[in-house]
Backbone as a printed PyTorch tensor [residue, N CA C, xyz], in Angstrom:
tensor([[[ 21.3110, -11.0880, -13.5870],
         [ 20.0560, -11.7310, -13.2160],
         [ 18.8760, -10.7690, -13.3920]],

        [[ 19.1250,  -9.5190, -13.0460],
         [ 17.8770,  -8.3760, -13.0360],
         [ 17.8600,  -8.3900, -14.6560]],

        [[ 18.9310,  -8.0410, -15.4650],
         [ 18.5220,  -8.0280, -16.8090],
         [ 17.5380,  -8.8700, -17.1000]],

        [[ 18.2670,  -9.9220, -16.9400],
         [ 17.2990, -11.3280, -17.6760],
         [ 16.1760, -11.6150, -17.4160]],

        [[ 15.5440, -10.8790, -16.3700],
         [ 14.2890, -11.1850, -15.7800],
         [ 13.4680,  -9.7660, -16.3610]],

        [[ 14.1450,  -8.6440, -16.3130],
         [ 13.6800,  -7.6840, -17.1570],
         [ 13.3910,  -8.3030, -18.5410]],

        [[ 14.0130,  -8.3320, -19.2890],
         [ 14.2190,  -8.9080, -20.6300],
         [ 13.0000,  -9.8790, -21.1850]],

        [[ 12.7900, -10.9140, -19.8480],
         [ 11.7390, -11.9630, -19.9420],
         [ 10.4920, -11.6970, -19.7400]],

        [[ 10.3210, -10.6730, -18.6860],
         [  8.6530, -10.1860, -18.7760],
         [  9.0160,  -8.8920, -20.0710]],

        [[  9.6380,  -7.9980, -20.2850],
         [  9.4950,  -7.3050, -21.6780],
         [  8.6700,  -8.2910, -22.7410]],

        [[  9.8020,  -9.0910, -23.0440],
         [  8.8350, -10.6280, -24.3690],
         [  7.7590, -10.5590, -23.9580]],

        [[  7.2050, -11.5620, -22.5560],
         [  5.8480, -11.7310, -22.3110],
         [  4.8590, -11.0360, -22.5220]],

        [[  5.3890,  -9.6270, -21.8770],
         [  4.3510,  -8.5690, -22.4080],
         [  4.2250,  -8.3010, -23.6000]],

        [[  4.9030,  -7.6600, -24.4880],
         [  4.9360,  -8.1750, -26.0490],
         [  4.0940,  -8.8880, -26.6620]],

        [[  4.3880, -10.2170, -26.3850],
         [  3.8130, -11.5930, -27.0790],
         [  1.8150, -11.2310, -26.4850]],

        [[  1.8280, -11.4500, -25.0500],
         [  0.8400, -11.0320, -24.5610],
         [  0.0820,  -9.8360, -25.0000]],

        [[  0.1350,  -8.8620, -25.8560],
         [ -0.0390,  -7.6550, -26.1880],
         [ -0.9150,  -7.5560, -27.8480]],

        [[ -0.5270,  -8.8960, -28.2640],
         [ -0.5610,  -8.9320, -29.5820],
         [ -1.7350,  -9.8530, -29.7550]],

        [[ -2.9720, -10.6260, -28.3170],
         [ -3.5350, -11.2470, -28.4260],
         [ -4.6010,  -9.7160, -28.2510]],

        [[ -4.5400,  -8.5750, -27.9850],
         [ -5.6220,  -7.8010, -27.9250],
         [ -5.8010,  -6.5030, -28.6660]],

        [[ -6.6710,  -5.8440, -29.0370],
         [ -6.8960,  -4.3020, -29.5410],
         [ -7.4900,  -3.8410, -28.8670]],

        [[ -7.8830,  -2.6750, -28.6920],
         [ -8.6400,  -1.4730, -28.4150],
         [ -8.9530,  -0.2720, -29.5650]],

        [[ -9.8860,   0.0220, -29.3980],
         [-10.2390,   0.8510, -30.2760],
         [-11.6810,   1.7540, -29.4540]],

        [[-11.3060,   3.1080, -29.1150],
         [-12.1390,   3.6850, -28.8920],
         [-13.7400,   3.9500, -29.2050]],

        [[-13.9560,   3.6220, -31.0370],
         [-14.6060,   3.6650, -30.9440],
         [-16.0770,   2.3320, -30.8190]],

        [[-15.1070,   1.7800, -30.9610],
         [-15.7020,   0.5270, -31.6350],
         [-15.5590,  -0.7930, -30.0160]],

        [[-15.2900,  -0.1920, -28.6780],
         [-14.8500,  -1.0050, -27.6800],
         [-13.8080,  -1.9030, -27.9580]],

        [[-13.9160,  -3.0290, -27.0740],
         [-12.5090,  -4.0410, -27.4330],
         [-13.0220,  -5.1560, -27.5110]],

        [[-11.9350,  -5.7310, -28.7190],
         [-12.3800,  -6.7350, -29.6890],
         [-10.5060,  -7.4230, -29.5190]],

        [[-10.9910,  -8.6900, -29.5650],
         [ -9.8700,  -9.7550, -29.5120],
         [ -9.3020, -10.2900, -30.8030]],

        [[ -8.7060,  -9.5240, -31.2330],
         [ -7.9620,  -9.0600, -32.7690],
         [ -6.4830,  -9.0930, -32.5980]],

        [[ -5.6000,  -9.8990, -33.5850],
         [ -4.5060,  -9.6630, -33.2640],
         [ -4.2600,  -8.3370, -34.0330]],

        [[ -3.2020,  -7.6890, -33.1560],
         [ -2.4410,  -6.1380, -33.6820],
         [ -1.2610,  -5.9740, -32.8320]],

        [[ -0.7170,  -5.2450, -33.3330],
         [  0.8630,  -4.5570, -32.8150],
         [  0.2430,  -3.3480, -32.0240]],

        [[  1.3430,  -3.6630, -30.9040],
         [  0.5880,  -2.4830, -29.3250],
         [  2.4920,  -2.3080, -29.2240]],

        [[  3.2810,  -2.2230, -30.1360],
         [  4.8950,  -1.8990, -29.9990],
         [  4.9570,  -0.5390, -29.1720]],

        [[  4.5400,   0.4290, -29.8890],
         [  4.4280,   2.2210, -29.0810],
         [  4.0110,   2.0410, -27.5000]],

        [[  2.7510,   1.3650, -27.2970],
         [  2.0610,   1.2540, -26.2030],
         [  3.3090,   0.7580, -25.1680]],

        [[  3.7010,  -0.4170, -25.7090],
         [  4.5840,  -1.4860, -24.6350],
         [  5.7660,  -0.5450, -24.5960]],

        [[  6.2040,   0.1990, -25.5180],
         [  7.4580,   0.8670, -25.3710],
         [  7.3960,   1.8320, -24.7380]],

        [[  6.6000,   2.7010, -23.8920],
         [  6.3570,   3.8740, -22.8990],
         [  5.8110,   2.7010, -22.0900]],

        [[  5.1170,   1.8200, -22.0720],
         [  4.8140,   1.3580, -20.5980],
         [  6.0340,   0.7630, -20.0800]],

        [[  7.5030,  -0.1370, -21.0500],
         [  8.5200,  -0.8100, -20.0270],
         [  9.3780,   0.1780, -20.0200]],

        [[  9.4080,   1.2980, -19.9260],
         [ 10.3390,   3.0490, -19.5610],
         [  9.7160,   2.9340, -18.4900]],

        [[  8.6110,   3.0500, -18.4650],
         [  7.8510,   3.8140, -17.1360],
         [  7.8970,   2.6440, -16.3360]],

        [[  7.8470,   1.4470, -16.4660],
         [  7.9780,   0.7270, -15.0100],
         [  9.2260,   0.3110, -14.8280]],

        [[  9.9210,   0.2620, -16.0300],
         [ 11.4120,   0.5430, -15.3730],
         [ 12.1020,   1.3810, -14.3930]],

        [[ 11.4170,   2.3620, -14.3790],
         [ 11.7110,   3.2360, -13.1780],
         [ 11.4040,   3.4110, -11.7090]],

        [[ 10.4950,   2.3240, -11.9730],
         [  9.4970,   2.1600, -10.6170],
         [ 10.4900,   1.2750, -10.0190]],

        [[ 11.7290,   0.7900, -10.2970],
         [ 12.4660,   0.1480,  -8.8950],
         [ 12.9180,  -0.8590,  -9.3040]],

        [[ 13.8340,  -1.7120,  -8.6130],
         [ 14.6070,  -2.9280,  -8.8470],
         [ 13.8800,  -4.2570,  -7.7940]],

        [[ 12.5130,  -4.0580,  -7.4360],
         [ 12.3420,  -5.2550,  -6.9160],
         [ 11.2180,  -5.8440,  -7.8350]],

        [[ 12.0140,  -7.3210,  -8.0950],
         [ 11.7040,  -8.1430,  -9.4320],
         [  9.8430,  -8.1810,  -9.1120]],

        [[  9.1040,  -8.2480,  -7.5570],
         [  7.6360,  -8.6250,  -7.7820],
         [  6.7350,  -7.0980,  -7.9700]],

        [[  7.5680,  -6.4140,  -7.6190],
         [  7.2620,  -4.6920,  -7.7980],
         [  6.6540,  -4.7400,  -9.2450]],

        [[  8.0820,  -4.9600, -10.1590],
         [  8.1390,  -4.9740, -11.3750],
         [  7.2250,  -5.4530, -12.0410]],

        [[  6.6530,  -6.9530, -11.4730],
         [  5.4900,  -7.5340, -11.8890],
         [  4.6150,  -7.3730, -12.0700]],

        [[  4.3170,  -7.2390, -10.4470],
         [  2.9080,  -6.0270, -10.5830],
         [  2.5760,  -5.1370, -11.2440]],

        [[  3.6220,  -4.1240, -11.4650],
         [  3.1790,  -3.1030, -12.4730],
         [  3.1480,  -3.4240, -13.6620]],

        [[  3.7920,  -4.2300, -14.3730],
         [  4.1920,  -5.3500, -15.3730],
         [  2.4480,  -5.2080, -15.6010]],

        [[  1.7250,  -6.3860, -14.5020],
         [  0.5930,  -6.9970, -14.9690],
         [ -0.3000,  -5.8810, -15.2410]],

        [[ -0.7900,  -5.0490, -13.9010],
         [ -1.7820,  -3.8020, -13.7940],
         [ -1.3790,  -2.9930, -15.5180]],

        [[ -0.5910,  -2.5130, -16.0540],
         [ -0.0690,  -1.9280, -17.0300],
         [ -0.6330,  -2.9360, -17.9840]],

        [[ -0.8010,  -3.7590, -18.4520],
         [ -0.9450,  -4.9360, -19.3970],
         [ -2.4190,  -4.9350, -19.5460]],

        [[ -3.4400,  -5.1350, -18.0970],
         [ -4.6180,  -5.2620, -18.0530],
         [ -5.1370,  -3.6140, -18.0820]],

        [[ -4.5930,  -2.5670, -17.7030],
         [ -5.2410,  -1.8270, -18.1310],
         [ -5.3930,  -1.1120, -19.5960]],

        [[ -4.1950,  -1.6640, -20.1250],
         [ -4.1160,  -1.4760, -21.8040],
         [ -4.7860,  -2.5340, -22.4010]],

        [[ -5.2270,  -3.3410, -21.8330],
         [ -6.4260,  -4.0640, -22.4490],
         [ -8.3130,  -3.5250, -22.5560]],

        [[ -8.2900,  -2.5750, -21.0260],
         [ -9.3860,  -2.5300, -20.7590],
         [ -9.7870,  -1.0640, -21.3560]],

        [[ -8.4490,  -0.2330, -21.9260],
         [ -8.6160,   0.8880, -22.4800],
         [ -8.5830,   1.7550, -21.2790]],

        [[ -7.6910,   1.6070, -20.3820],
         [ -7.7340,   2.7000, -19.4190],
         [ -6.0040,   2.8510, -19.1080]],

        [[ -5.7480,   4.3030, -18.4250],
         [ -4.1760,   4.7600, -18.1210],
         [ -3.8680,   4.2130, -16.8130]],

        [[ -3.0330,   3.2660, -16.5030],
         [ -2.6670,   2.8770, -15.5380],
         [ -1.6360,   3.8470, -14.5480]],

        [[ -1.8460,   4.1300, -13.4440],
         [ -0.6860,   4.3630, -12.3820],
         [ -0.1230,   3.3420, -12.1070]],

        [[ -0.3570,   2.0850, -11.9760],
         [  0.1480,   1.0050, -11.5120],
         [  0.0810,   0.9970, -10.1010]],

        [[ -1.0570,   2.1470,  -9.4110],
         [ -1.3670,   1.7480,  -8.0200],
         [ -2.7230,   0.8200,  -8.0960]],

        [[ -3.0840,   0.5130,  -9.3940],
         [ -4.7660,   0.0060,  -9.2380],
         [ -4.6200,  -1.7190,  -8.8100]],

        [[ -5.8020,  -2.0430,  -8.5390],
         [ -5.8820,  -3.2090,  -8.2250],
         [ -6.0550,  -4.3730,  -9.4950]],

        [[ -4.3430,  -5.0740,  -8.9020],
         [ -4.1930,  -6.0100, -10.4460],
         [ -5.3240,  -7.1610, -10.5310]],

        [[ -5.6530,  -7.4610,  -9.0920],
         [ -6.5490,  -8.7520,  -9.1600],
         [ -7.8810,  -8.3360,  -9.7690]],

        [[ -8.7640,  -7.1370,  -9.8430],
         [ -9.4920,  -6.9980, -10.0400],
         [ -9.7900,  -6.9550, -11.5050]],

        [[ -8.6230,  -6.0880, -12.0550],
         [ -8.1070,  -6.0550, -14.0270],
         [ -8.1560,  -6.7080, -14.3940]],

        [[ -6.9100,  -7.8890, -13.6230],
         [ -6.9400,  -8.9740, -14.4850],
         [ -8.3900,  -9.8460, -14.6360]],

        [[ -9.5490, -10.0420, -13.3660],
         [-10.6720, -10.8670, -13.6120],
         [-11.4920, -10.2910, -14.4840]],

        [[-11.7320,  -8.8280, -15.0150],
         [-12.4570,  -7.6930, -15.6660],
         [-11.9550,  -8.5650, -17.1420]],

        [[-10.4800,  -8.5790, -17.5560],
         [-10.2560,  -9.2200, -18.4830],
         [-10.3130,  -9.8120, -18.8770]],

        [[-10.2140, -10.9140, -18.0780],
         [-10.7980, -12.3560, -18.2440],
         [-12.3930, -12.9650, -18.7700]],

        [[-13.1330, -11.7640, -18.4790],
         [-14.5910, -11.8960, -18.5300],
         [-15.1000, -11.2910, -19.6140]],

        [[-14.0300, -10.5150, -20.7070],
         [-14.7920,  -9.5570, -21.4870],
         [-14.7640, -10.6170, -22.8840]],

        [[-15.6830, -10.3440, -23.5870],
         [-16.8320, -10.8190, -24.2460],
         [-17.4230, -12.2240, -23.9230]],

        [[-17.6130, -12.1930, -22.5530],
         [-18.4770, -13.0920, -22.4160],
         [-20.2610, -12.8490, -22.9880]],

        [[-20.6970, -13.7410, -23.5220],
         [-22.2540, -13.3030, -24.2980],
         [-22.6830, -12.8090, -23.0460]],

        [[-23.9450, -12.1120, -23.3810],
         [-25.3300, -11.6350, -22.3060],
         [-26.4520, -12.8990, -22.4010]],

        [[-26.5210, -13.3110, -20.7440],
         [-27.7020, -14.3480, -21.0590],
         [-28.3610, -13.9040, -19.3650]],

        [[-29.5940, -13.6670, -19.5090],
         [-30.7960, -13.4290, -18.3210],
         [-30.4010, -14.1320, -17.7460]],

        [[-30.4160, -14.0400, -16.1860],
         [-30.4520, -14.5850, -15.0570],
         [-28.9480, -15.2080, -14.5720]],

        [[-27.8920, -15.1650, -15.7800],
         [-26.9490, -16.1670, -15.8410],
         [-25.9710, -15.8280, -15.0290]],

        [[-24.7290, -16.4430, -14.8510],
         [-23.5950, -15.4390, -13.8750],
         [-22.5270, -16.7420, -14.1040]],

        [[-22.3380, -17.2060, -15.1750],
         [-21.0500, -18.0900, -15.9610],
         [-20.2030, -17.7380, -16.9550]],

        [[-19.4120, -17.8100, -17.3770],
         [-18.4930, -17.1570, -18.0510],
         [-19.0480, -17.9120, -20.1220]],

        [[-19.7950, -18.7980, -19.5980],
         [-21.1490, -18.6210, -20.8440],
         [-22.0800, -17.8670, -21.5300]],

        [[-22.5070, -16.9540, -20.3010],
         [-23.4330, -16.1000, -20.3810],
         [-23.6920, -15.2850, -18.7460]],

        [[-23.8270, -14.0720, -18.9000],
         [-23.9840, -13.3450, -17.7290],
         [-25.1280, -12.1590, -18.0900]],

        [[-25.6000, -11.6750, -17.1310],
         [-26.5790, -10.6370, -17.4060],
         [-25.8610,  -9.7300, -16.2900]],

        [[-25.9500,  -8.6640, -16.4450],
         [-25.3600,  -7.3660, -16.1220],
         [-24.2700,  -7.8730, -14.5200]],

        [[-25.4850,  -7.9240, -13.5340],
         [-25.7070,  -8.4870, -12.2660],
         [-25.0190,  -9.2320, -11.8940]],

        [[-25.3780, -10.5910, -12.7190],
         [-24.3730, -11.8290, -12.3920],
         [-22.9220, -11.4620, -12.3740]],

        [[-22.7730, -10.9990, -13.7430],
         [-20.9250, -10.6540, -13.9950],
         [-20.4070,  -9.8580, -13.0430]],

        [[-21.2160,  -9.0470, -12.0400],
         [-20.7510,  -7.7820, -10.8220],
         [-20.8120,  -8.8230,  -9.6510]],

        [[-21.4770,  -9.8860,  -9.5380],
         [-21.4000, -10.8730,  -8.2270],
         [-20.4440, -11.4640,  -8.5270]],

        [[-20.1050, -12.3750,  -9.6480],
         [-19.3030, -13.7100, -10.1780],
         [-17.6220, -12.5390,  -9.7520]],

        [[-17.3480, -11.4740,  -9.8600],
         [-16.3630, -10.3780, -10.2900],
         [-15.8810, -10.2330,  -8.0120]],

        [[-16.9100,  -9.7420,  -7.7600],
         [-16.8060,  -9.3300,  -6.3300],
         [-16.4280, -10.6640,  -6.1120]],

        [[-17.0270, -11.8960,  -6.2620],
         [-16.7560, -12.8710,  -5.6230],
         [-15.7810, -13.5250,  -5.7040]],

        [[-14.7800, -13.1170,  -6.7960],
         [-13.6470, -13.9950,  -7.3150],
         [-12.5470, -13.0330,  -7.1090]],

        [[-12.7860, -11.7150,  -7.1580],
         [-11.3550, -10.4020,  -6.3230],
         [-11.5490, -10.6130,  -4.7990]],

        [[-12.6630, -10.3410,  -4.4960],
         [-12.7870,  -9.8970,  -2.7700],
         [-13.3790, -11.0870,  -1.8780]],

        [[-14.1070, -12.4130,  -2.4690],
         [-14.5900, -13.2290,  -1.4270],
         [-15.9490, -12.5430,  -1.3920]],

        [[-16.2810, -11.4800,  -1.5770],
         [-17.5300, -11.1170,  -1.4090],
         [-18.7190, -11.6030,  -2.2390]],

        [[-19.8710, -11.8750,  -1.1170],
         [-21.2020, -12.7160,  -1.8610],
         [-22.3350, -11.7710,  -2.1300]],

        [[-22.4340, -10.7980,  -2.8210],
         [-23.5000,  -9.3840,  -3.6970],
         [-24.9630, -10.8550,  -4.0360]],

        [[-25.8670, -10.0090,  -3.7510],
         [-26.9270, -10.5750,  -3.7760],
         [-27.3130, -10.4410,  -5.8600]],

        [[-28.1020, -10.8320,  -6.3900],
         [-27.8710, -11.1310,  -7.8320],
         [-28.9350, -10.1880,  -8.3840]],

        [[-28.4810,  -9.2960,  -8.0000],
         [-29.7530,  -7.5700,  -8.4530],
         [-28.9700,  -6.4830,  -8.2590]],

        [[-29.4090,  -6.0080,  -9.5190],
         [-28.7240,  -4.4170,  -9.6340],
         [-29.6170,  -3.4340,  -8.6440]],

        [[-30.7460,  -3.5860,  -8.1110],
         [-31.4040,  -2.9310,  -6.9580],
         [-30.9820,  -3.1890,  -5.7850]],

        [[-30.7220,  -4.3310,  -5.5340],
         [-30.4010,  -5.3330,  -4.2850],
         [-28.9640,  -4.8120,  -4.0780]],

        [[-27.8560,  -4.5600,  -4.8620],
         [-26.7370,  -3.7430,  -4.4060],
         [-27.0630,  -2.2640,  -4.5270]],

        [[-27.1770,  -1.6250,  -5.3620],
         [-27.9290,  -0.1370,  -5.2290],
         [-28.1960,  -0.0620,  -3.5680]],

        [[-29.0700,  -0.9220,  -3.3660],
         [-29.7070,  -0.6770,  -1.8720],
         [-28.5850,  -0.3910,  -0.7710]],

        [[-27.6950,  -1.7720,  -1.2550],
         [-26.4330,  -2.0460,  -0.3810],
         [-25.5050,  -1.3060,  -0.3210]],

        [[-24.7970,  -0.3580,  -1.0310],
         [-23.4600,   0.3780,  -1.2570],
         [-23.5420,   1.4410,  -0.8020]],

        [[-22.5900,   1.8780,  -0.2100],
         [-22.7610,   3.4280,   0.0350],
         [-22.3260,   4.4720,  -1.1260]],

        [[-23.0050,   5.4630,  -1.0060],
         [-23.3680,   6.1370,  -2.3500],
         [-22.0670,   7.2250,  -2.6320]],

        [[-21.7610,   7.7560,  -3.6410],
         [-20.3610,   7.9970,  -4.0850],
         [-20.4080,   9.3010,  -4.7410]],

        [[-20.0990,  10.1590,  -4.8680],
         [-20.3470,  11.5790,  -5.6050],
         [-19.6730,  10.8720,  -7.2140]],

        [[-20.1140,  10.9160,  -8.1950],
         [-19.5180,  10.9580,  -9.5770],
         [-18.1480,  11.2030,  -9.5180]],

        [[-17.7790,  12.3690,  -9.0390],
         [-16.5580,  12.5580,  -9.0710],
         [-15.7930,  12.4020,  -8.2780]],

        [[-16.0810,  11.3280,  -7.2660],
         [-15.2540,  11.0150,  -5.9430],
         [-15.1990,   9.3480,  -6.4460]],

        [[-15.3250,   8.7480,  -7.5320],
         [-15.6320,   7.1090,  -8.1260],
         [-14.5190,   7.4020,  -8.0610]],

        [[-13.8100,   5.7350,  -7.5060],
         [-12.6700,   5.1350,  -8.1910],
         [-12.6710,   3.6490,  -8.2880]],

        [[-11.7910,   3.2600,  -8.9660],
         [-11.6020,   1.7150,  -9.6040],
         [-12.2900,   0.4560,  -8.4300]],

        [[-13.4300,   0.1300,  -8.7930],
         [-14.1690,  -0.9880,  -8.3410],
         [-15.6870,  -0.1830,  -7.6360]],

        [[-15.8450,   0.5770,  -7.8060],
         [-17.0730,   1.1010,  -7.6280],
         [-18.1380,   0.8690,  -8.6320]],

        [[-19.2820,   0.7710,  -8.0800],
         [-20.4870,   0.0630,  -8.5870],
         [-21.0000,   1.4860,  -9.7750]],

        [[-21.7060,   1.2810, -10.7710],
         [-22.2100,   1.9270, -11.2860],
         [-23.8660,   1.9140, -11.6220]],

        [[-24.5820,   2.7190, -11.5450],
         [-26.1980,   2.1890, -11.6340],
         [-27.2730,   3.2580, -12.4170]],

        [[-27.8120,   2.1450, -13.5820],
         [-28.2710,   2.8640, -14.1610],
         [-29.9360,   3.0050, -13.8180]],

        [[-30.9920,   3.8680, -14.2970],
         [-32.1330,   3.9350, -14.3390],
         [-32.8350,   4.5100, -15.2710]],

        [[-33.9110,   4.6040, -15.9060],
         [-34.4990,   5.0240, -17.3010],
         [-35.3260,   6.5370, -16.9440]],

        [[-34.9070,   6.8570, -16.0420],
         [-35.2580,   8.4470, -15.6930],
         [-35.9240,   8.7290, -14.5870]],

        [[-36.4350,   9.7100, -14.2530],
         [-36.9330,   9.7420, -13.0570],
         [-37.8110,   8.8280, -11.8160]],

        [[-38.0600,   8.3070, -10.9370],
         [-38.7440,   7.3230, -10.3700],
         [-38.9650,   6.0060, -10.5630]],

        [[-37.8520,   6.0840, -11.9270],
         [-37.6940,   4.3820, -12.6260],
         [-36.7100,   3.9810, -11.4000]],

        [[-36.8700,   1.9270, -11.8360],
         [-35.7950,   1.5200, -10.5180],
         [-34.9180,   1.4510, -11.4470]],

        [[-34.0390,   1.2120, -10.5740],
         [-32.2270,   0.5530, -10.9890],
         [-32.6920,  -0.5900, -12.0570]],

        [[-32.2370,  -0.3140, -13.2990],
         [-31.9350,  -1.5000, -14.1130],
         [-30.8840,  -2.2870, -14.6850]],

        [[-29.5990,  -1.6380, -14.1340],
         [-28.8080,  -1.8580, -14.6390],
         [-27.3620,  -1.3630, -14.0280]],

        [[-25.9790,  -2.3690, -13.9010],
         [-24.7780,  -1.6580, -13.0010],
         [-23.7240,  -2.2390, -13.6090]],

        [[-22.6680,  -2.2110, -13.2540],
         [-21.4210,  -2.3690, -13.8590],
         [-20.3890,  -1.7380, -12.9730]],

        [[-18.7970,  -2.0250, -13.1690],
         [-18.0620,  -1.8390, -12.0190],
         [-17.0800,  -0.5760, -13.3000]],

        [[-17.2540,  -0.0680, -11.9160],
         [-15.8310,   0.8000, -12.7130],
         [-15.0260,   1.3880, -12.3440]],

        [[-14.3860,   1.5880, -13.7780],
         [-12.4990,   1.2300, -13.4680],
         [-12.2940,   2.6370, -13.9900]],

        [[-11.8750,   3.9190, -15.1570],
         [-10.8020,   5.0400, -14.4350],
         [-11.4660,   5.6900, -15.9910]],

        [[-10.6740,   7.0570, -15.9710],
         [-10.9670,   7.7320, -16.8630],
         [-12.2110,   7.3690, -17.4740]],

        [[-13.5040,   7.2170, -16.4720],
         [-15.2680,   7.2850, -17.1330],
         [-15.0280,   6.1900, -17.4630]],

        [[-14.3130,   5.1070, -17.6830],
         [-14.9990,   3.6760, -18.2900],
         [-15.4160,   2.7780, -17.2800]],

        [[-16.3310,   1.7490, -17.5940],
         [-16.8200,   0.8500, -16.4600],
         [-17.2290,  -0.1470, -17.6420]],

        [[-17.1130,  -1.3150, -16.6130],
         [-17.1600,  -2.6370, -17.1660],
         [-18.2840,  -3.6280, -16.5570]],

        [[-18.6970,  -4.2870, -17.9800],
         [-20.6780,  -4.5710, -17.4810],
         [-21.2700,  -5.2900, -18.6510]],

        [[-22.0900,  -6.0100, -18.4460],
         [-22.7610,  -7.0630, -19.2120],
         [-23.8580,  -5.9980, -20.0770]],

        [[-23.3780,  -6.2310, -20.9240],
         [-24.8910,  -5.0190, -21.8830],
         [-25.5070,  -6.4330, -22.9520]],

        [[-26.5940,  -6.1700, -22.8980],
         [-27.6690,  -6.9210, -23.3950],
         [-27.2000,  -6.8500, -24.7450]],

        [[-26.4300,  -6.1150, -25.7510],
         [-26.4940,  -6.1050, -27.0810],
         [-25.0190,  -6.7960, -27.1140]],

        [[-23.9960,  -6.9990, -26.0750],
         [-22.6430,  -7.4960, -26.6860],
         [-22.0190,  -8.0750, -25.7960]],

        [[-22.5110,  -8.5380, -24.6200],
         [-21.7970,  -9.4000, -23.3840],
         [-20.7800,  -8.2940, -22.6480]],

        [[-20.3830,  -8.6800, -22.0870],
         [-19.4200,  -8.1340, -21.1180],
         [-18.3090,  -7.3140, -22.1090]],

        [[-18.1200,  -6.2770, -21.8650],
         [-17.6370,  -4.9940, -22.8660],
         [-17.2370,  -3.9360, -21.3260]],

        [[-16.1740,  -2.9270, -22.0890],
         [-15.8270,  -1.5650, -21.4680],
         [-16.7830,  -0.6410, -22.3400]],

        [[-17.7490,   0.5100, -21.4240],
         [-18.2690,   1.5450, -22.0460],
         [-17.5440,   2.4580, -21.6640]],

        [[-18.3850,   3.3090, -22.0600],
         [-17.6380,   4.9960, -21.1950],
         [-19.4240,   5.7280, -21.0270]],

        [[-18.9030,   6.1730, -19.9500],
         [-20.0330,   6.7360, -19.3490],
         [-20.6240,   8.4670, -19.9380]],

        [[-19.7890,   8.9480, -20.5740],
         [-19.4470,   9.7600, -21.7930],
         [-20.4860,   9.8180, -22.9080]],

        [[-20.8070,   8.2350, -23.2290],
         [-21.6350,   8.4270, -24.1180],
         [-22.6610,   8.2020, -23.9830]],

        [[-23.6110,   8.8730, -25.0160],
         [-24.8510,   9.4770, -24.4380],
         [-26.2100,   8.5380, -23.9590]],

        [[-26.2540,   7.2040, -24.4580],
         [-26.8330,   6.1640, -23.7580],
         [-26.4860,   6.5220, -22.1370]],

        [[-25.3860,   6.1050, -21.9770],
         [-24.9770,   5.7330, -20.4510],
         [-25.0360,   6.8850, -19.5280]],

        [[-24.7680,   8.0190, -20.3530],
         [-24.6320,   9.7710, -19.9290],
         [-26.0080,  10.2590, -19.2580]],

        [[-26.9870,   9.6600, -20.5000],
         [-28.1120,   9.8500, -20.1330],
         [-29.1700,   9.1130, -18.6260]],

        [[-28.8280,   7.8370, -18.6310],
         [-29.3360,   6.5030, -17.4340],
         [-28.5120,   6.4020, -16.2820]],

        [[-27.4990,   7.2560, -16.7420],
         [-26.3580,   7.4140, -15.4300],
         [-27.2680,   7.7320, -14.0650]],

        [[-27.5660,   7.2440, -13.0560],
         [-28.2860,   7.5020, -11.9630],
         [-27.3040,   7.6220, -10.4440]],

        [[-26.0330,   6.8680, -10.4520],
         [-25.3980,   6.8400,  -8.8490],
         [-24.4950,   6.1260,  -8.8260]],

        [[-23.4180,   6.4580,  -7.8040],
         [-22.4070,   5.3830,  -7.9390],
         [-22.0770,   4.7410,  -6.3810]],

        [[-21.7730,   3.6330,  -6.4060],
         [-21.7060,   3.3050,  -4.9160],
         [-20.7770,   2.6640,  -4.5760]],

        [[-20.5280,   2.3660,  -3.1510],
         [-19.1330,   1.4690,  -2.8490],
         [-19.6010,   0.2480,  -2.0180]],

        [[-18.7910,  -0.8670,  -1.7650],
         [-18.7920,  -2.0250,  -1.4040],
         [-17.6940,  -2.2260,  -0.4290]],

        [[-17.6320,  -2.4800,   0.7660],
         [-16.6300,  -2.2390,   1.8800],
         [-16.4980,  -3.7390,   1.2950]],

        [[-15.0310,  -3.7850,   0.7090],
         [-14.0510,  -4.7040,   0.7270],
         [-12.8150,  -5.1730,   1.7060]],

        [[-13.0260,  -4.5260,   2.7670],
         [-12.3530,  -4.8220,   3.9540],
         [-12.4500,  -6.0720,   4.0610]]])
C-alpha cells in the first residue's frame, strides 16, 4: 500500500512538473520542459522524511511549489502560502485591481494574505509598511512583506511577499505577478524594509 501511494504521487509530481520552467535569468514562464534531475533529488529527499502517507504530501506539495517559484525547499515552509504564490503568477498588472485578471502590486499582497491567513491588509503598499513590524534584511523569512521606495524621503511605492534565498513575489508593472530577486540591481537599489504581519 505505501509503495503504491509512493509510486502515485512520484507520477503526479512528474506529470505536474512538466507544466512549468524556471529559468534564472529570464524569471518563470509556463513552458513545457523536463524537470527529471530536479524531481529525482527531490523524491530521495522526501523519501526519507518518513512513512506517514500526509507527511509525504506535504513535502510532496511544498517541494513542487517551491521548484516552481525558483526557490530550495526544506519542506518546513508554508505549503498554503506556495501553493496560492503559484497560482497567481503571471497574472497581468492592472492599477487599482486585486483579481486574478489583473492586480497591481498591493492588491496581489491583500488577495494572497487573504486567501493563506483570513487576513484583511488594507489595499496600499504604505498602509501595510505602516502596519508590520519591521524586520532586519537578514532576519526575513517566507511571507514577509517587502517594500520598496525611490530613495531617500520618497514614500513606499511598492511591496511584495517573500519567500527564501532573496526572491519575493509581486505584481511589477512591466509583467504581472512574477518571482524577482532582490539581488538585482533595480530591486537592490529601492530595497527600503522588510516587515511582518502577525498571522496568529
Amino acid at each position: 500500500m505505501k509503495n503504491t501511494l509512493l509510486c502515485c504521487l512520484a507520477a503526479v509530481s512528474l506529470a505536474l512538473s512538466f507544466f512549468f520552467d524556471y529559468s534564472p535569468e529570464s524569471g518563470l514562464t509556463h513552458k513545457a520542459a523536463s524537470a527529471a534531475p530536479a524531481e529525482a533529488s527531490l523524491l530521495s529527499a522526501l523519501a526519507e522524511s518518513g512513512d506517514d502517507p500526509v507527511t509525504f504530501r506535504d513535502s510532496l506539495a511544498v517541494g513542487y511549489y517551491a521548484q516552481t517559484l525558483g526557490i530550495k525547499a526544506d519542506y518546513a515552509e508554508d505549503a498554503s502560502l506556495l501553493r496560492t504564490i503559484t497560482e497567481w503568477l503571471g497574472t497581468p498588472y492592472r492599477f487599482g485591481s486585486s483579481t486574478k485578471r489583473g492586480t497591481d502590486c498591493s492588491g496581489f499582497v491583500t488577495r494572497v494574505f487573504k486567501e493563506v491567513y483570513g487576513i484583511n491588509l488594507v489595499h496600499s503598499s504604505r498602509s501595510m509598511f505602516a502596519n508590520a513590524k519591521r524586520v532586519a534584511k537578514t532576519e526575513m523569512q517566507t511571507g514577509d512583506l517587502v517594500f520598496f521606495r525611490r530613495g531617500p524621503g520618497q514614500p513606499i511605492y511598492h511591496v511584495g511577499i517573500y519567500l527564501k534565498d532573496g526572491k519575493f513575489a509581486h505584481s511589477a508593472t512591466n509583467g504581472g505577478v512574477m518571482v524577482s530577486s532582490l539581488n538585482q540591481g533595480y530591486y537592490q537599489r529601492n530595497f527600503y524594509a522588510a516587515g511582518r504581519v502577525n498571522v496568529e
